[in-house]
C-alpha positions as CSV (number, residue, x, y, z in Angstrom):
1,X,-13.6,-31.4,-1.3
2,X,-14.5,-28.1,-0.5
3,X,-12.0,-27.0,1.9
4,X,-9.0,-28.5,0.2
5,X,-9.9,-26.5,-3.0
6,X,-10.4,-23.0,-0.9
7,X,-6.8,-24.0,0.4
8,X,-5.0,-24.6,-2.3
9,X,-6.7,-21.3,-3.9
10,X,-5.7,-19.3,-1.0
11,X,-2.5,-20.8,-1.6
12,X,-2.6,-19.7,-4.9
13,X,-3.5,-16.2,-4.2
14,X,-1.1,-15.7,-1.6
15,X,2.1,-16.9,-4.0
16,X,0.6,-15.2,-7.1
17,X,1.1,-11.8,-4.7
18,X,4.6,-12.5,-3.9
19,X,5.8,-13.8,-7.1
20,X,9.2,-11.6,-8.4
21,X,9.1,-8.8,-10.0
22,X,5.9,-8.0,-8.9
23,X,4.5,-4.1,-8.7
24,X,3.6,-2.8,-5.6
25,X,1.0,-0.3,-7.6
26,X,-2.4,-2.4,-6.2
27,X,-3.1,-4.5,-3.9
28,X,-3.1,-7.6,-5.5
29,X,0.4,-6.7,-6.3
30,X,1.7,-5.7,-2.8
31,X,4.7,-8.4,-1.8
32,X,5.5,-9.7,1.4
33,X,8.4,-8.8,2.7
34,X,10.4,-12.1,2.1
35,X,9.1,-12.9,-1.7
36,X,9.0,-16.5,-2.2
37,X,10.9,-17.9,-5.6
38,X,8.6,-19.6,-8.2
39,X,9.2,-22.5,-11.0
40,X,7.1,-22.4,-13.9
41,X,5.8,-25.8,-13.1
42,X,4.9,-24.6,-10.2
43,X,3.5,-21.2,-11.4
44,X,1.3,-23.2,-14.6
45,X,0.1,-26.2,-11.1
46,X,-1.3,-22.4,-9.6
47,X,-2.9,-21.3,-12.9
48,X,-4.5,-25.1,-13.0
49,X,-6.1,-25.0,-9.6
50,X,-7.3,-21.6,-9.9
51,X,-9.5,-22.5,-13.0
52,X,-10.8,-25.8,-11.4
53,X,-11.9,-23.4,-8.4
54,X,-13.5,-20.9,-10.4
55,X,-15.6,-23.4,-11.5
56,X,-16.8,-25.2,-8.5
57,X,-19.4,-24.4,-6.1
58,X,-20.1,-20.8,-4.8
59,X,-17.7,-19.8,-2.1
60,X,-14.8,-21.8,-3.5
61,X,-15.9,-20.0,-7.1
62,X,-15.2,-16.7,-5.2
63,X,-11.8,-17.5,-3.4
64,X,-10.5,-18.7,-7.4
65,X,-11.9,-15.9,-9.2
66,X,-10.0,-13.7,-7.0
67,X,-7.1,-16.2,-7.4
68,X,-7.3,-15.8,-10.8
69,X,-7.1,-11.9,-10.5
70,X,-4.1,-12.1,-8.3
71,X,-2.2,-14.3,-10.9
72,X,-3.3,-11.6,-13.8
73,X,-1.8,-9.2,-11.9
74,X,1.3,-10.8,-11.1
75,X,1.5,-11.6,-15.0
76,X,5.2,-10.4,-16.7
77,X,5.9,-10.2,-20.4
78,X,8.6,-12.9,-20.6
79,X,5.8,-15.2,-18.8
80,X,5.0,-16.5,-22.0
81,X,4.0,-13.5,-24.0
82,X,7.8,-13.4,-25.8
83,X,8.5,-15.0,-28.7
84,X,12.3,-15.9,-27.8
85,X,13.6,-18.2,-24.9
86,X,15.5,-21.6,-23.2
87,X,15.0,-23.2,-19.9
88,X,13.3,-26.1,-17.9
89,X,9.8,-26.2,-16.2
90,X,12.0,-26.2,-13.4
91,X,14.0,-23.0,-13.9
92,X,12.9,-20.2,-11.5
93,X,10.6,-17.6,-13.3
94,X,12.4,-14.4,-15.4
95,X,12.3,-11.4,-13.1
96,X,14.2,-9.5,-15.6
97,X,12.4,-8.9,-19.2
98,X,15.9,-10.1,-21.0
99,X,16.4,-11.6,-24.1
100,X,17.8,-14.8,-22.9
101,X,15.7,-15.1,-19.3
102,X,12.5,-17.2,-20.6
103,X,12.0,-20.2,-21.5
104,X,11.3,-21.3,-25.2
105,X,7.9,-21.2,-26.3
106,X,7.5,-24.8,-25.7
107,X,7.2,-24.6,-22.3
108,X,5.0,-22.1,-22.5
109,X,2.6,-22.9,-24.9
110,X,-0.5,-23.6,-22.0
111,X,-0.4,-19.9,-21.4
112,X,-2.6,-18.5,-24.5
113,X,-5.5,-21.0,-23.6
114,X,-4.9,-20.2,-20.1
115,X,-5.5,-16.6,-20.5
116,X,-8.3,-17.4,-22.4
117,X,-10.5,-19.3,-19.9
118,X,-9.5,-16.8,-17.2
119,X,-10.4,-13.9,-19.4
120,X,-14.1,-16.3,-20.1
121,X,-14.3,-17.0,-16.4
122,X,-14.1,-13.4,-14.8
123,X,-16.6,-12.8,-17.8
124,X,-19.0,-15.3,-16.5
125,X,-18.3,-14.5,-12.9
126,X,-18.9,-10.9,-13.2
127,X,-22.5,-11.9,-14.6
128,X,-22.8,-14.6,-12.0
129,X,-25.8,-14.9,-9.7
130,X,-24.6,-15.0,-6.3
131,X,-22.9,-11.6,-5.5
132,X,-20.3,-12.2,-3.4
133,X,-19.1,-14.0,-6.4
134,X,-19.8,-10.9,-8.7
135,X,-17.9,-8.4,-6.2
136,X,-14.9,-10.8,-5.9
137,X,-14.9,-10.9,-9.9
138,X,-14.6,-7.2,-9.9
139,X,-11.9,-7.5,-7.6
140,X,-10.0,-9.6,-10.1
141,X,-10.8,-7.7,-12.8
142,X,-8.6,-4.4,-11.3
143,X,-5.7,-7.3,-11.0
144,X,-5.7,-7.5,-14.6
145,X,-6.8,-4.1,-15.6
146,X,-3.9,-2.8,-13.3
147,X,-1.2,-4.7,-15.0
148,X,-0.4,-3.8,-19.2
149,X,1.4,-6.8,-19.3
150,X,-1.3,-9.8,-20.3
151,X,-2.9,-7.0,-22.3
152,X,-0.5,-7.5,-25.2
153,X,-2.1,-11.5,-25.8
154,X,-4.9,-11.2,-28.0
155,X,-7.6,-13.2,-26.8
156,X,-7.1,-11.1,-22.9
157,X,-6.8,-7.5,-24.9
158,X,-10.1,-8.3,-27.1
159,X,-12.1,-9.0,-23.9
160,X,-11.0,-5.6,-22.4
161,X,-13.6,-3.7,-23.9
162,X,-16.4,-6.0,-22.8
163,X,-15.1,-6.0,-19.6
164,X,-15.0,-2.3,-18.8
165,X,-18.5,-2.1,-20.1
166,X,-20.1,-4.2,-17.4
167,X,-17.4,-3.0,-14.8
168,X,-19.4,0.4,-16.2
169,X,-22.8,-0.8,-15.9
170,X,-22.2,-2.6,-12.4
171,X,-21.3,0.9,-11.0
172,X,-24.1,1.7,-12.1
173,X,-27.2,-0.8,-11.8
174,X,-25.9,-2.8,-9.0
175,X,-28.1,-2.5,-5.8
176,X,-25.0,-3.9,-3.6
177,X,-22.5,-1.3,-2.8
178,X,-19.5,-3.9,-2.2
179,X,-20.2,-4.8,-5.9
180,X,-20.3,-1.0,-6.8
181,X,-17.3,-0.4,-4.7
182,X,-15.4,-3.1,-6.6
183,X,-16.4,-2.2,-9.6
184,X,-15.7,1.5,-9.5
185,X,-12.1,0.5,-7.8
186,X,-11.8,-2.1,-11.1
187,X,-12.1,0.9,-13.5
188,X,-9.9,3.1,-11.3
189,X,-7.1,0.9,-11.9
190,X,-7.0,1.2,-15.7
191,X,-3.1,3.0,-16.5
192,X,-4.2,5.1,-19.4
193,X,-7.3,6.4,-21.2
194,X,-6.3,4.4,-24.2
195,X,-7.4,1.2,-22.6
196,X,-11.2,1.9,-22.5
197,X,-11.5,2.9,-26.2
198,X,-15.1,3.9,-27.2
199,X,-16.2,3.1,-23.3
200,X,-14.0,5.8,-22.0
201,X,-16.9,8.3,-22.3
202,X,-19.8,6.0,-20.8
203,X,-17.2,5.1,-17.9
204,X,-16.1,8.9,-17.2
205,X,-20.4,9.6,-17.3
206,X,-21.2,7.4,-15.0
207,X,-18.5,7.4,-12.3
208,X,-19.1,11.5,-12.4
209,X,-22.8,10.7,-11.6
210,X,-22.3,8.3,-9.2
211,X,-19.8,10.9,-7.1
212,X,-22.8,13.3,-7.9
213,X,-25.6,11.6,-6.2
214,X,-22.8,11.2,-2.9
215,X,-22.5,14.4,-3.2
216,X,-26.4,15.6,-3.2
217,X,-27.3,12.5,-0.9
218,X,-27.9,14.2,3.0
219,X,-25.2,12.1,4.6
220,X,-22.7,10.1,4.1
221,X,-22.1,6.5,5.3
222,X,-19.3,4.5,5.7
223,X,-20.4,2.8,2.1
224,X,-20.9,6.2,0.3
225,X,-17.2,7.0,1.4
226,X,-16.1,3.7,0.6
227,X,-17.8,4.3,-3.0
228,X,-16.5,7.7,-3.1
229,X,-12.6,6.8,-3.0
230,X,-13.5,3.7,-5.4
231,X,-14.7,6.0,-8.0
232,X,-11.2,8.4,-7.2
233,X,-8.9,5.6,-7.8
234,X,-8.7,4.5,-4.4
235,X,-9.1,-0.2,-3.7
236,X,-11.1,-1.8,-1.3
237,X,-9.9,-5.1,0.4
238,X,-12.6,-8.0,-1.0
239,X,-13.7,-10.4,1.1
């Protein structure tokens, strides 16, 4: 039902966060103090349920989206974007990018089609109807825009661009500031100019007119701030 799939994605979130090796540079990424070790059988049973929640009904949609987004996050190289490797399903996951630490390509051969429907899904979700779906979507979307590492897959680095063009248009169309917030937060998180190619000057545009109209606006709410240190750089906690 319901409630056992918003477990197990909460689940899913929660270990995604404290997976090792993981950056503290974003939320998404912050560990707990005691980080919890991770199989790849385990990891690729995570990856599983947080598709089949992003594709059920509305509020479980939202709590996988944004599990999706934590696990993008959380993504290393060696997790199945290197070529070389040897180990079980069963071997804890490579925090160290070395030669010998993953496992062959084998056992990682669900991760291209993985990253693919979660690439299609935060696509969909960021288009979705129901906005608590669309803000959460944005949330994920910093995850992945946050971490380089997935970037270097194909099928997740040709969706950037489309990405960062509605993340561009959400700041500024959306009537709902939690989806603004998000959004603007989502392209805040991009590490270098490089990444938005030819939307870098649409981005920069509208993110300078969006702190402009704060700016001229006669006072400032707890949403216009909240907006304001989106468009710096600055993350929102979803919800």
């Amino acid at each position: 039902g319901d409630y056992q799939l918003d477990l197990e994605i909460t689940t899913a979130a929660a270990a995604a966060g404290s997976l090792p090796g993981s950056s503290s540079s974003s939320s998404f990424m912050t560990a707990p103090s005691s980080a919890i070790d991770v199989s790849l059988s385990v990891l690729k049973l995570l990856c599983e349920a947080a598709l089949t929640a992003s594709n059920d009904t509305e509020k479980v949609r939202a709590n996988g989206i944004r599990a999706v987004g934590a696990l993008l996050a959380a993504w290393q190289q060696q997790w199945g974007l290197n070529s070389s490797s040897s180990s079980s399903s069963d071997q804890m996951l490579p925090t160290t990018a070395s030669p010998n630490s993953s496992s062959s390509s084998g056992e990682w051969s669900w991760v291209p089609g993985w990253l693919r429907s979660a690439t299609a899904l935060l696509q969909s979700c960021l288009a979705a109807r129901s906005m608590k779906v669309v803000w959460n979507a944005a949330y994920a979307a910093a995850g992945l825009l946050a971490n380089n590492a997935p970037h270097t897959a194909a099928v997740v680095n040709a969706c950037i661009p489309g990405l960062l063009l509605v993340l561009t248009v959400l700041v500024r169309d959306s009537s709902n500031y939690k989806i603004k917030i998000h959004a603007a937060a989502a392209l805040g998180a991009v590490q270098d100019r490089c990444t938005f190619g030819e939307v870098y000057a649409d981005a920069l545009l509208v993110l300078i007119s969006t702190l402009e109209s704060l700016d001229s606006g006669s006072s400032s709410s707890s949403n216009d701030v909240g907006l304001a240190a989106a468009a710096g750089g600055g993350s929102s906690e979803a919800g």
